[in-house]
N, C-alpha and C positions, 0 to 999 in steps of 0.2 A: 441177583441180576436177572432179567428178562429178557432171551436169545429167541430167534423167531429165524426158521430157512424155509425160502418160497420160492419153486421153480416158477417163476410169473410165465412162461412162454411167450417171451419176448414182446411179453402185455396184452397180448389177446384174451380175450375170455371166453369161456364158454357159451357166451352168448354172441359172438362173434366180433365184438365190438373192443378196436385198439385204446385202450385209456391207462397211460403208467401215473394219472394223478391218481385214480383208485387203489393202485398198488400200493403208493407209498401213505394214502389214508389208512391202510391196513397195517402196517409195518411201523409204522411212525410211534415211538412213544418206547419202544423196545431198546436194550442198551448196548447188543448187538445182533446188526440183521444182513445174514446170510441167503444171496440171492444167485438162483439159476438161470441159463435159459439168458441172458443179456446181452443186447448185441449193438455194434456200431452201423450205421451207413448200410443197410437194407433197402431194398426198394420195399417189400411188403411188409417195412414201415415208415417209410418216406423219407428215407436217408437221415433219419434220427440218430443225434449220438447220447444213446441211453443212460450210459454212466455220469452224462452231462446233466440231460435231465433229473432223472432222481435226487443227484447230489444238491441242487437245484431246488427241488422240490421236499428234501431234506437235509435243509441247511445247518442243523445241530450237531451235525456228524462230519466223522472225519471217515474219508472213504477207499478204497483201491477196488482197481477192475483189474480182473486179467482174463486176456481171450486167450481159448483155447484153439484158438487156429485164425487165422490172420492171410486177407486176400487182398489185392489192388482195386481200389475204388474208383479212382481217380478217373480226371477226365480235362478236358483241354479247354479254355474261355478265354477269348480272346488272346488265342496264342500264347496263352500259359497255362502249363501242368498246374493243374489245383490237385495239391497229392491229396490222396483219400483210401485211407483201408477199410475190408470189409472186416467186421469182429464179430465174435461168437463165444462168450464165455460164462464169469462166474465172478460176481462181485462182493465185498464186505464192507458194511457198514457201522462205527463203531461211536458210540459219543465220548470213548476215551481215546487219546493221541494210540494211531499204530505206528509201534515204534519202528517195524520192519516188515517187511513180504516178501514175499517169493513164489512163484508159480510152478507148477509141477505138467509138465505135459505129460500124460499119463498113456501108458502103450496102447498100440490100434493095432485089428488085425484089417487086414484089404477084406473087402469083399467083393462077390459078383455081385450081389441082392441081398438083402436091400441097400440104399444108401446107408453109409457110415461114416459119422463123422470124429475126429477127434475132440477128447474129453479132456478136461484139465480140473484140478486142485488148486485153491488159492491160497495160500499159508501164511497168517497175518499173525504176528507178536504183539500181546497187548500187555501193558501193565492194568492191571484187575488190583485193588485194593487188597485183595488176598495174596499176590503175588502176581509174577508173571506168567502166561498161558498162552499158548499158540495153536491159535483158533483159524481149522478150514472149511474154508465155504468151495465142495468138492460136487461133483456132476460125473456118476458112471456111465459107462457103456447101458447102450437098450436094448442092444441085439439079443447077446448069450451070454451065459454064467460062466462060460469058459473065459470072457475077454475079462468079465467083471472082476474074475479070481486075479488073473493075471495086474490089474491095477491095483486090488486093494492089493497084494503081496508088495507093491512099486511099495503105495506108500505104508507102508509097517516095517521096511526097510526104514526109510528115509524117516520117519519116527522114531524109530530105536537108535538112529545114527545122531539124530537134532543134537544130544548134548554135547557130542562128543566133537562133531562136528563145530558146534558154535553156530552165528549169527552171520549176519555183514562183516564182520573183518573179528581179529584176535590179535592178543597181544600187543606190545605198547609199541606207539609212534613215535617212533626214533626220528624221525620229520616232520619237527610240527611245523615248519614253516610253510608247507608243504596243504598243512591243513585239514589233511585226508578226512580226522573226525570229529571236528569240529572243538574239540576238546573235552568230547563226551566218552567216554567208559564205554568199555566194552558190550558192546549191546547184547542180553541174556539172550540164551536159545534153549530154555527148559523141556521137560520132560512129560510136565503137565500140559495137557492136549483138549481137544475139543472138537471132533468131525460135525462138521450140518450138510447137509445134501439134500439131491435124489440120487438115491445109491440104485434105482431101478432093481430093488430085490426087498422079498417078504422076509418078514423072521421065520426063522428054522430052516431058511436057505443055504445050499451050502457056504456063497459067501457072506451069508450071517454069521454061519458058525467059525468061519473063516477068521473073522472081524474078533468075535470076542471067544472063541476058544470052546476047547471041549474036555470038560472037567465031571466025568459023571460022579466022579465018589464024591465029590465034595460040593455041590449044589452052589452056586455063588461066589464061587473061587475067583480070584480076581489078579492076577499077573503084576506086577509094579510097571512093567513097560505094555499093560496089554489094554484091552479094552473092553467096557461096558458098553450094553444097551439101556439107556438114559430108562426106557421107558421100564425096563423088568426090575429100577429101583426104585422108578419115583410114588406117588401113591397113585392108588387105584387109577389110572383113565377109563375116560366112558368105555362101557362095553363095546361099545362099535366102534373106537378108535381106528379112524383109517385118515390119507392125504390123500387120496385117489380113489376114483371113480371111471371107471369104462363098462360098454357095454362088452362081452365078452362070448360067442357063440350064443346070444340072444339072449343073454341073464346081466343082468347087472353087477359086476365085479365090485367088492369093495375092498382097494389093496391100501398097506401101509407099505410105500415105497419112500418117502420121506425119513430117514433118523437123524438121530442125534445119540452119538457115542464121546462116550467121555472117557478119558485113562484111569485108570484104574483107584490110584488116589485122589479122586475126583467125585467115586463112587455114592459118598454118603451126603454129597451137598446136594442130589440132585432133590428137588422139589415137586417140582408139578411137571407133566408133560400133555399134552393138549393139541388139536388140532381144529382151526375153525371150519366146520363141515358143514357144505351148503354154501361158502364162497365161490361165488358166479366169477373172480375177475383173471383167473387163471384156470387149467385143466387139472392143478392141484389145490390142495389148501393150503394154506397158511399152518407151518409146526412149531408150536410153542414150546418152552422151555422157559424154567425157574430153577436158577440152580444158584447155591449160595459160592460168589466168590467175592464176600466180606469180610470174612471170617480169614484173619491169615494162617497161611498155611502151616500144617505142622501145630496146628490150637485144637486140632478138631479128628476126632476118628485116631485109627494106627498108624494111617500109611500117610505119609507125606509126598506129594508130586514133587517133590524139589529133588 
């Protein structure tokens, strides 16, 4: 399957020019795509509701927005409240039904300077022909490493808790009259994972090492509840692999601040990782991702995500 996470910046380009039909020209065709940076009812984008558009504009998918911080929009016409919130988040798009989500607000420290705003996790349950997998489309802090630590620890928690915890509800409806779930089962909350972002941090950062651990005797070593760097299995990426570009104290920076982390028993399906470098239609690129979840699980490798 082909995963693809783009912080769009709320469809701006680098060339200064607002166009979310280029985003989804770029994204489109992908079997899940993991998007940053999305927001409702902006003025400096004309009170767009962006999760409208897109979905819109990629009609083959099944989709969820979640903002990560939520303000009042609204405004009065003709002596009625037209309610209106402003939004600011992090959406998923999927061409398989998502069976569940959930959204993670992820801790803030205040500051004096610069501005800071809150950051949010989107945590989407898909059924994947290989099995089930709960795929997030997540957006770090930009400021410091210190906030960054502090969120991914939230969620590595709340990862290691999914199974045990469960899904939407547990246990059998003693009321069905009632209705609650439709008369569907239990909805799975697996173990097998999938992060896409801007995690706003390079590898060999601390909260890289954070993320997937630190195993010097054993080179590769891999956790059952832990996490890989998509890219340190898949084969070769170009030498210059990067999602990002700034000018930086007058030298051109080329950071990979985009990943893609996969759990552990996830490890050996990854395929390709890629980033389209030189795309004008955001401040980052486009992060590709081939990873096998055909293959059901527990057919393939030692470790089983189940």
């Amino acid at each position: 399957m082909k995963l693809v996470s783009y912080n769009i910046q709320y469809g701006f380009g680098i060339d200064g020019r607002y166009d979310l039909a280029r985003i989804a020209r770029l994204v489109d065709g992908a079997d899940i795509i993991a998007l940053q940076e999305v927001e409702r009812h902006w003025r400096r984008t004309d009170h767009d509701d962006q999760p409208e558009i897109l979905s819109s504009l990629l009609p083959d998918y099944y989709w969820v927005y979640g903002p990560a911080f939520d303000m009042d929009a609204s405004e009065r016409r003709d002596g009625r409240v037209v309610n209106r919130r402003r939004q600011f988040g992090t959406m998923l798009l999927s061409r398989l039904p998502i069976v569940w989500s959930r959204l993670h607000t992820l801790p803030l420290r205040r500051t004096l300077r610069p501005l800071n705003t809150r950051n949010a996790a989107l945590e989407c349950m898909i059924r994947a022909p290989a099995g089930p997998v709960r795929v997030l489309s997540l957006h770090l802090a930009h400021i410091a490493a210190e906030e960054r630590l502090e969120q991914i620890d939230y969620l590595l928690a709340e990862h290691r808790r999914a199974p045990l915890e469960g899904g939407p509800w547990s246990g059998v409806d003693d009321e069905p009259q009632r209705n609650w779930t439709h008369g569907q089962p239990e909805p799975e909350s697996p173990l097998a994972a999938i992060w896409l972002g801007d995690f706003n941090m390079e590898p060999g950062s601390a909260e890289h090492r954070r993320i997937i651990g630190s195993t010097p005797y054993h080179r590769g070593a891999a956790y059952i509840d832990g996490f890989i760097d998509a890219a340190a299995v898949a084969r070769a990426p170009a030498a210059d692999f990067h999602t990002h570009e700034k000018i930086i104290d007058g030298k051109l920076a080329k950071r990979r601040l985009d990943h893609c982390f996969v759990g552990g028993g996830l490890a050996d399906r990854v395929r390709r990782i890629s980033a389209d470098i030189g795309e004008i239609a955001s401040d980052h690129f486009p992060l590709r991702v081939d990873i096998d979840l055909e293959t059901p699980f527990g057919q393939q490798g030692s470790m089983s995500p189940s």
